[in-house]
C-alpha positions in Angstrom: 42.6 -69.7 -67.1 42.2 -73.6 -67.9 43.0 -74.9 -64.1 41.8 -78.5 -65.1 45.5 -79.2 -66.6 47.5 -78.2 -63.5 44.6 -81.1 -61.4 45.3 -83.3 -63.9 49.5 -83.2 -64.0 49.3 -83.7 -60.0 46.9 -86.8 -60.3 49.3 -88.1 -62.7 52.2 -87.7 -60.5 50.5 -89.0 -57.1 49.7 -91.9 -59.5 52.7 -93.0 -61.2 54.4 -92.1 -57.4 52.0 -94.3 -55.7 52.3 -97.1 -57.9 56.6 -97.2 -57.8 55.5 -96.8 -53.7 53.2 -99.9 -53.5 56.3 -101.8 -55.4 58.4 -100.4 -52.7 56.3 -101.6 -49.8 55.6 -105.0 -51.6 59.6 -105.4 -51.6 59.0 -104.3 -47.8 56.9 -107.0 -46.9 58.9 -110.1 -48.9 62.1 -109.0 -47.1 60.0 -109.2 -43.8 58.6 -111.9 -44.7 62.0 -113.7 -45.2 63.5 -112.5 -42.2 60.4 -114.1 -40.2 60.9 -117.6 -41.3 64.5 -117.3 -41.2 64.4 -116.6 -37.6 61.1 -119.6 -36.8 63.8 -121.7 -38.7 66.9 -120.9 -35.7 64.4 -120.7 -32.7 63.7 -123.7 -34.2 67.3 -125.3 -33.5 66.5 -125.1 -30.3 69.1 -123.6 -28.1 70.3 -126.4 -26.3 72.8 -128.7 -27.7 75.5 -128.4 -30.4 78.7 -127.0 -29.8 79.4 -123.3 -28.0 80.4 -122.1 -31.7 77.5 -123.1 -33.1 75.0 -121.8 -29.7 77.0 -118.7 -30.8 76.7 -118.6 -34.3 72.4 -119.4 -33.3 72.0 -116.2 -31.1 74.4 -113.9 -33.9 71.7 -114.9 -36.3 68.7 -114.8 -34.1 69.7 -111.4 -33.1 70.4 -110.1 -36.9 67.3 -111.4 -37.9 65.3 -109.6 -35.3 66.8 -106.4 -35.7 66.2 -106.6 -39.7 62.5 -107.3 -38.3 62.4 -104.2 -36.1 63.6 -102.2 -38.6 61.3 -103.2 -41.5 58.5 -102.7 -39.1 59.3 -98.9 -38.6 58.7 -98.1 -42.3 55.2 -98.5 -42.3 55.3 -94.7 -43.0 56.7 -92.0 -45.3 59.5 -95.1 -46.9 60.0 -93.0 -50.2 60.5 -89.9 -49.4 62.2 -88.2 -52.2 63.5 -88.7 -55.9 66.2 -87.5 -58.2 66.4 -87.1 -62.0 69.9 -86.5 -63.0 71.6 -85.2 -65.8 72.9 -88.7 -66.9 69.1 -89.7 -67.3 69.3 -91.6 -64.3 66.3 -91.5 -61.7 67.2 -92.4 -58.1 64.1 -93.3 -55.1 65.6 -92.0 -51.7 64.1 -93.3 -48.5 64.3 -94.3 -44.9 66.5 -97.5 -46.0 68.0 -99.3 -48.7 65.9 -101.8 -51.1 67.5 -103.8 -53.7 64.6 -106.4 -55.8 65.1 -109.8 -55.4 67.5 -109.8 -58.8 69.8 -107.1 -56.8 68.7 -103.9 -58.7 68.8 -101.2 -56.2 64.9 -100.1 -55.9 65.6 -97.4 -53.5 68.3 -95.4 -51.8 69.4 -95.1 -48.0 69.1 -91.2 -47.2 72.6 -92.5 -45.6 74.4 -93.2 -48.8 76.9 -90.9 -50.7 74.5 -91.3 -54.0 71.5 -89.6 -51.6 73.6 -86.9 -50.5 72.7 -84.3 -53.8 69.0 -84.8 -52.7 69.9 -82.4 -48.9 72.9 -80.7 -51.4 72.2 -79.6 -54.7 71.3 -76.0 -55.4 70.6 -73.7 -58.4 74.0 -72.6 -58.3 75.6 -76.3 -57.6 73.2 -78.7 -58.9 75.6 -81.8 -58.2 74.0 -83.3 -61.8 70.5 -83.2 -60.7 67.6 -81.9 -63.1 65.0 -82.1 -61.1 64.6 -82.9 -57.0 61.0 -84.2 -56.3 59.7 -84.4 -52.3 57.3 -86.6 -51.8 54.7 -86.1 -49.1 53.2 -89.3 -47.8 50.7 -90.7 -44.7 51.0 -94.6 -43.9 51.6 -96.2 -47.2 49.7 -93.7 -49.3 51.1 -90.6 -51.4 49.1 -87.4 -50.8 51.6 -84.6 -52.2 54.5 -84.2 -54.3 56.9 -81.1 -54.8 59.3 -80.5 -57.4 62.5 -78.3 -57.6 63.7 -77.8 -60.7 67.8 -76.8 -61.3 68.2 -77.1 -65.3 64.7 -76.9 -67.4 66.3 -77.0 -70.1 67.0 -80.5 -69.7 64.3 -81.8 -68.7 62.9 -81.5 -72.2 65.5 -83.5 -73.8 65.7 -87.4 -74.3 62.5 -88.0 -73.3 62.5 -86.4 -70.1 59.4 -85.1 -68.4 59.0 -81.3 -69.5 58.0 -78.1 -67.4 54.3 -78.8 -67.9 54.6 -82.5 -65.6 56.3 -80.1 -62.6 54.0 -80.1 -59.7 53.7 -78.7 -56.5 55.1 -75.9 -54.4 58.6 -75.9 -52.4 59.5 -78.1 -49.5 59.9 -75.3 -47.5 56.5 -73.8 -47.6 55.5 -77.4 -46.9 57.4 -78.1 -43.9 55.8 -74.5 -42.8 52.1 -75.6 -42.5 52.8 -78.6 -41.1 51.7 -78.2 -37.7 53.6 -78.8 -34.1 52.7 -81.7 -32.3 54.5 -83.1 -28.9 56.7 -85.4 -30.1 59.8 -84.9 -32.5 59.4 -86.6 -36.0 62.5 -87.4 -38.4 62.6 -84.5 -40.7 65.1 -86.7 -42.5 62.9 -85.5 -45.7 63.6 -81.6 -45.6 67.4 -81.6 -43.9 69.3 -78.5 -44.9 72.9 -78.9 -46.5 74.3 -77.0 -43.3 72.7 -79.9 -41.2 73.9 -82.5 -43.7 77.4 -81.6 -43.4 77.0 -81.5 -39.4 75.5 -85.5 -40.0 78.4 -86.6 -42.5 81.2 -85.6 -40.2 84.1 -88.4 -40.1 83.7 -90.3 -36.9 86.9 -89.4 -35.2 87.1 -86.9 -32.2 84.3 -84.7 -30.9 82.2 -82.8 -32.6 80.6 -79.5 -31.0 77.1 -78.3 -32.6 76.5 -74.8 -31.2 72.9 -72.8 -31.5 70.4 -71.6 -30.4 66.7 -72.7 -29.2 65.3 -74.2 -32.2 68.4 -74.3 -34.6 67.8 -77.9 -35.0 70.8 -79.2 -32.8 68.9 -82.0 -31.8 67.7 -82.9 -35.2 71.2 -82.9 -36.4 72.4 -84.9 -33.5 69.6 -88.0 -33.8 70.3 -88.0 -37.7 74.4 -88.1 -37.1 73.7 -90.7 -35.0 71.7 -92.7 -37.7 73.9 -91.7 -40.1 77.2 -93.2 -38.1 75.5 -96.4 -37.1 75.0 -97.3 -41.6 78.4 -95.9 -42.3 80.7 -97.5 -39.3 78.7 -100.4 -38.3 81.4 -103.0 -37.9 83.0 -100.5 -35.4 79.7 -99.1 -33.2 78.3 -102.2 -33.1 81.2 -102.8 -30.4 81.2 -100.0 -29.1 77.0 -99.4 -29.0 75.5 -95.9 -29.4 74.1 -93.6 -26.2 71.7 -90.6 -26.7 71.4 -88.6 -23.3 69.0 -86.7 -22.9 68.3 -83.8 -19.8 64.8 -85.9 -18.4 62.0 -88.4 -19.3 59.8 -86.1 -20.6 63.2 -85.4 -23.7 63.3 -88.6 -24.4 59.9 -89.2 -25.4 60.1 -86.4 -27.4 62.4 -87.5 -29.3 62.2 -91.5 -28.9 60.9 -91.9 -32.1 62.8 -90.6 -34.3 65.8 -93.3 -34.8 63.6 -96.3 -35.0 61.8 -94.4 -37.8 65.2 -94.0 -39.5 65.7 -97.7 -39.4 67.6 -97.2 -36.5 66.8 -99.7 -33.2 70.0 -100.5 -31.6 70.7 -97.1 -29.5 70.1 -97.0 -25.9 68.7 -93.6 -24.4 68.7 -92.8 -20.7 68.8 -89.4 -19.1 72.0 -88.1 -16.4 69.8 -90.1 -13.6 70.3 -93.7 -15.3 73.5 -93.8 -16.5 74.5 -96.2 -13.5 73.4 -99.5 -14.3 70.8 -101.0 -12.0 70.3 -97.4 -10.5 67.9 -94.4 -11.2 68.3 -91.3 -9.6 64.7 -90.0 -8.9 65.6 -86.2 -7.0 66.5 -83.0 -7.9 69.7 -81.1 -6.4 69.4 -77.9 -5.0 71.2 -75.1 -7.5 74.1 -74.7 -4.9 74.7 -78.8 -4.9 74.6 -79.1 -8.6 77.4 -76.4 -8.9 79.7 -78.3 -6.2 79.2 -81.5 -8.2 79.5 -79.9 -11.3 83.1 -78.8 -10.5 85.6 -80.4 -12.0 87.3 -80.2 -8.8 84.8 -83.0 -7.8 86.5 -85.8 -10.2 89.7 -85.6 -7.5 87.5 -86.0 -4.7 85.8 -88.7 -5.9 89.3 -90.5 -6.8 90.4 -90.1 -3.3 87.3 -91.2 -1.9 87.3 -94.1 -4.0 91.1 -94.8 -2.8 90.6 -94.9 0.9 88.0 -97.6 0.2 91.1 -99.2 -0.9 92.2 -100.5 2.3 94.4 -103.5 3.6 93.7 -105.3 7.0 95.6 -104.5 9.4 96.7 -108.0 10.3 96.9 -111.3 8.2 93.8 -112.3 6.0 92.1 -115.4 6.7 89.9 -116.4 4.1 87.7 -119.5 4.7 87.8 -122.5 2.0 83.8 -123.5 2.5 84.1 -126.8 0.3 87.3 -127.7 1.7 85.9 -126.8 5.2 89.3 -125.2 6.0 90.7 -121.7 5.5 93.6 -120.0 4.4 96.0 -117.2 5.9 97.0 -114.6 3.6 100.1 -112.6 5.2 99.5 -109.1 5.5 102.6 -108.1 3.1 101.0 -110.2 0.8 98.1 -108.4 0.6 99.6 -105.2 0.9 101.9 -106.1 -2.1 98.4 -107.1 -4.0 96.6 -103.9 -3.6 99.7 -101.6 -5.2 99.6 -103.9 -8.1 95.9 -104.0 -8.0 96.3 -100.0 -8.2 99.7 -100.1 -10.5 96.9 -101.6 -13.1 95.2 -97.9 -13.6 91.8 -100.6 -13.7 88.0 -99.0 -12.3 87.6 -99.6 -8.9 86.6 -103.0 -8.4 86.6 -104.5 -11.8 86.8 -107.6 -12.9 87.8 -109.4 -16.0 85.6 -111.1 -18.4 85.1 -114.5 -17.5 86.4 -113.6 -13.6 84.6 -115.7 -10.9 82.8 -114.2 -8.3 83.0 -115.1 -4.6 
């Protein structure tokens, strides 16, 4: 058997993907290079002066610029990760993010968008118009492997398409097999199965429960969602902003790469201890204690705690006037009157408005 052919085909392959892959990355570092000098050129305003709308409209594009930065600088590896030929003759590059050349012609596809979704989706028996769905396999900037699944050969023969004898490699599954476990969690945004892909394209309203067990890939499913939510409702969790919580430090490493290497840089992730701000719970509770505070029976307590901290004095108020040198007596109905409405309000306990002073 002539195994020089086989050798050949795959050399071919890494080499035509390589080349569309160092167009990519060149793309990569013009659009990086844009966003740089775009945001010398604000700093550059200085931030003093001008009106507050236009000190505004300064830190808006400061801020956007930087986060374009941050997120072009996490695709220094595996960018292009797969490829689709579909029936319509139509090949489409799907990566980490979206690329469009400098005349707008889309160069590659957010793994986020509805025309990426075949590449986790298509099967034999519902090939979603796809011929052919290539992986590629890559380290840094460089392509080292490519697999192809084929759904109709037949086609791939016609209109000058690439026959049976330019398919190479072996399936994505046997890949993602011998790839060996290391300590930290990596995107496997390459290789997600359509059962995790419908979990990650859920509509954003209410809550959404993913049950399994150990190794399942809950957690996988759960750092893509969030990825995936943050490119498809933006304009709303941009307001809102996007929390992982994780069980301890030692979780959040694990994982604390993953979303940045998705494009992703605006999520905040803190474990149970850290979720007050300016406060970091360092001890454990005993077993017994964490199933009293566990109770839901707890959040009453804590509400009627928090109201007898609520309190009135039992006389008038006098509240000193320190640049008027003088003070002034607040009757006690008055301040009796004040705390219902305070409470009438439904407000967290000691809140104050946007914009409130503070004395």
């Amino acid at each position: 058997m002539d195994i020089s052919q086989p050798a050949a085909v795959l050399a071919e392959a890494l080499r035509n993907e390589q080349s569309y892959v160092n167009g990519l990355y060149a793309r990569v570092d013009e659009e990086r290079e844009q966003a740089q000098a775009a945001l010398a050129e604000v700093q550059a305003r200085g931030a003093h002066g001008g009106t507050r709308q236009a000190l505004t409209e300064r830190e808006v594009s400061a801020s956007e610029h930087s986060r374009r930065i941050a997120q072009l600088n996490s695709l220094e590896s595996g960018l292009c990760f797969g490829r689709l030929d579909t029936e319509a003759g139509d090949t489409h590059y799907i990566g980490r993010t979206g690329l469009r050349s400098a005349a707008m012609d889309p160069l590659l596809v957010d793994w986020r968008a509805p025309a990426a979704r075949p590449f986790y989706t298509a099967s034999p028996a519902r090939p979603a118009g796809v011929v052919r769905r290539r992986h590629l396999h890559s380290t840094g900037r460089t392509v080292i492997g490519v697999d192809d699944e084929v759904f109709n050969s037949d086609l791939l023969h016609e209109g000058g398409r690439h026959g049976i004898e330019d398919l190479v490699g072996e399936a994505a599954l046997l890949a993602a097999l011998r790839r060996a476990r290391t300590g930290r969690m990596t995107d496997v945004v390459a290789t997600i199965q359509a059962e995790q892909d419908r979990v990650i394209r859920s509509p954003l309203q209410g809550v959404l429960v993913v049950q399994g067990g150990p190794g399942t890939g809950k957690t996988v499913a759960a750092l893509h969602r969030a990825a995936y939510l943050l490119y498809t409702h933006r304009r709303t969790l941009a307001r809102r902003g996007v929390l992982v919580v994780g069980p301890n430090t030692v979780f959040l490493r694990y994982i604390g790469e993953v979303l940045p290497s998705l494009g992703e840089s605006d999520v905040v992730l803190t474990t149970l201890g850290g979720l007050f701000p300016g406060f970091q719970a360092s001890t454990e509770d005993s077993a017994d204690a964490a199933v009293v505070k566990g109770d839901t029976r707890m959040a009453r307590v804590l509400a009627e705690a928090v109201q007898l901290k609520q309190r009135v004095p039992e006389g008038d108020l006098t509240v000193p006037l320190e640049e008027e040198e003088t003070s002034v007596r607040v009757p006690h109905e008055a301040c009796v009157r004040a705390r219902q409405r305070a409470q009438s309000l439904g407000t967290p306990h000691r809140w104050r408005s946007p914009g409130s002073r503070t004395g």
